[in-house]
N, C-alpha and C positions, 0 to 999 in steps of 0.2 A: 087201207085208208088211214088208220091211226098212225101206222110207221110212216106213211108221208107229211102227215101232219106233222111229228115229232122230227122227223128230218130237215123240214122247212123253218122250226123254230130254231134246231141247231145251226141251219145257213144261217137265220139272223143274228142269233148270238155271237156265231160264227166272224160276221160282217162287222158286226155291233164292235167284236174288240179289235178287230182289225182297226179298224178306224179310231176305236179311244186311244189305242197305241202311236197309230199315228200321227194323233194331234198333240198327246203328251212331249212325244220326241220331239215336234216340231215347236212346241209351243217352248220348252226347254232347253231349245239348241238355238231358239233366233233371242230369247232371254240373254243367254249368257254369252253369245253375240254381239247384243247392243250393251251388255253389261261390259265387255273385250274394250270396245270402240269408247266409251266413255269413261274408262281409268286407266287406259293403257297404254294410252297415246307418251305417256311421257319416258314411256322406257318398263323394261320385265317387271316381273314383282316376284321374289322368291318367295315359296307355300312352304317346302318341306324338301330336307334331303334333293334330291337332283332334280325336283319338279317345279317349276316357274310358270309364270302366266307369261305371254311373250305376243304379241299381238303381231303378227304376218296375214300375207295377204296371196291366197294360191290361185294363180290364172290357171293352171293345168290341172291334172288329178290327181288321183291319191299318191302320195310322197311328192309331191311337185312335180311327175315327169308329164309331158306333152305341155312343159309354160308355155304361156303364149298363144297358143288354140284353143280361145274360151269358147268363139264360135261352134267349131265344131264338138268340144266339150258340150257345150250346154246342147247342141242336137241331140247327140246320142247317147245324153246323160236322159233327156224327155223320151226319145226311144225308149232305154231300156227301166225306167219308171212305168211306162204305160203297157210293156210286159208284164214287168214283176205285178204290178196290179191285177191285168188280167187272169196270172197264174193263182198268185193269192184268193184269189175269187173260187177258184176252182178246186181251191186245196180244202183239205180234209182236217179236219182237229184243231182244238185250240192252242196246241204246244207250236205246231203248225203257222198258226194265226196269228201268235205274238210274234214270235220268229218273221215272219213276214213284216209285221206293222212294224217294227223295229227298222228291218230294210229299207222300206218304204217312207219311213219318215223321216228317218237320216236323209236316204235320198233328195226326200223333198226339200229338209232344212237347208241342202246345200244348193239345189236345183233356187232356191228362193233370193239367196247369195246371190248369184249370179243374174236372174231376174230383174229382181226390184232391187235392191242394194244399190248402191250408186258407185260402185269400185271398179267400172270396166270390166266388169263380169268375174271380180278375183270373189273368191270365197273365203269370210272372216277365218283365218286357224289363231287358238290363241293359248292352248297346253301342249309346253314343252317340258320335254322330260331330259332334255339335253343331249341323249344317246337314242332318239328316235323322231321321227322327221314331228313338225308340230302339225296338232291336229285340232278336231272339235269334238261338239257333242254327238254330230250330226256323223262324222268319221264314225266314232265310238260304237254308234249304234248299229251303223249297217255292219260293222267289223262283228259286232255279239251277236246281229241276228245274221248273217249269214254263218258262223262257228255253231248255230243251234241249230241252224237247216240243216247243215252238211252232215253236224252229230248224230242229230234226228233220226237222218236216212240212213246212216251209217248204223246205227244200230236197231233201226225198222230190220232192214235188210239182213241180221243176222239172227240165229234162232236163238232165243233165249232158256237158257240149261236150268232146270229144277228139276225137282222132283217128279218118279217115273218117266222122264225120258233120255235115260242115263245120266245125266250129270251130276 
């Protein structure tokens, strides 16, 4: 009885940071967004060494390929959001949990682009690096938390060597 109790408070905790994750990324990727759109109109702004702020506008997906099929973009961009949410839900841990809500909020930030935005469904990108295609925050994120899922698993998956069992 106790250990389902404390199981159900880690689901919410669980949920709890799924979700502040998600609103952090989202609320921080459509900022600096409308921050793109309001100083950027008149041309780059060089930051540092090869990095510019560069305001473009992506009707396709990641690196620009598939321009032009926002429609079907934005289908099976909402598809594979109301996956990853379901899986999220189901997953275990909070290293887990941020990894996810990272995914999921990028995804959102840019699922929102194409939504509500008024660009013909392109998605604000507006950091370039000059030697890599331009992106956002909303890129950023689903790119760290998927690299945290995959490390995750990758090293769940393997047995960890210390002491007494040979290593």
């Amino acid at each position: 009885m106790v250990s389902e109790e404390i199981a159900a408070r880690r689901g919410v905790v669980r949920l709890g940071l799924i979700a502040a994750v998600v609103a952090l990324v989202l609320a921080a990727d459509q900022t600096t967004k409308t921050w793109a759109l309001d100083n950027l109109r008149s041309g780059p702004r060089h930051v540092i060494w090869t990095l510019q702020f560069n305001l473009t506008f992506n009707s396709g997906i990641a690196f620009s390929q598939a321009t032009g099929s926002t429609v079907l973009v934005t289908i099976v961009g909402l598809v594979i959001l109301s996956v990853l949410v379901v899986v999220a839900y189901r997953s275990r841990g909070t290293y887990t949990a941020a990894a996810f809500g990272l995914v999921i909020g990028g995804a959102a930030g840019n699922l929102a682009d194409r939504l509500v935005r008024h660009h013909g469904g392109a998605v604000i990108d507006f950091i370039d690096l000059r030697w890599w295609p331009v992106f956002n925050l909303a890129d950023a994120a689903v790119s760290i938390g998927v690299v945290l899922l995959v490390g995750g698993a990758l090293l769940r998956g393997q047995p960890v060597k210390g002491r007494g069992d040979g290593g």
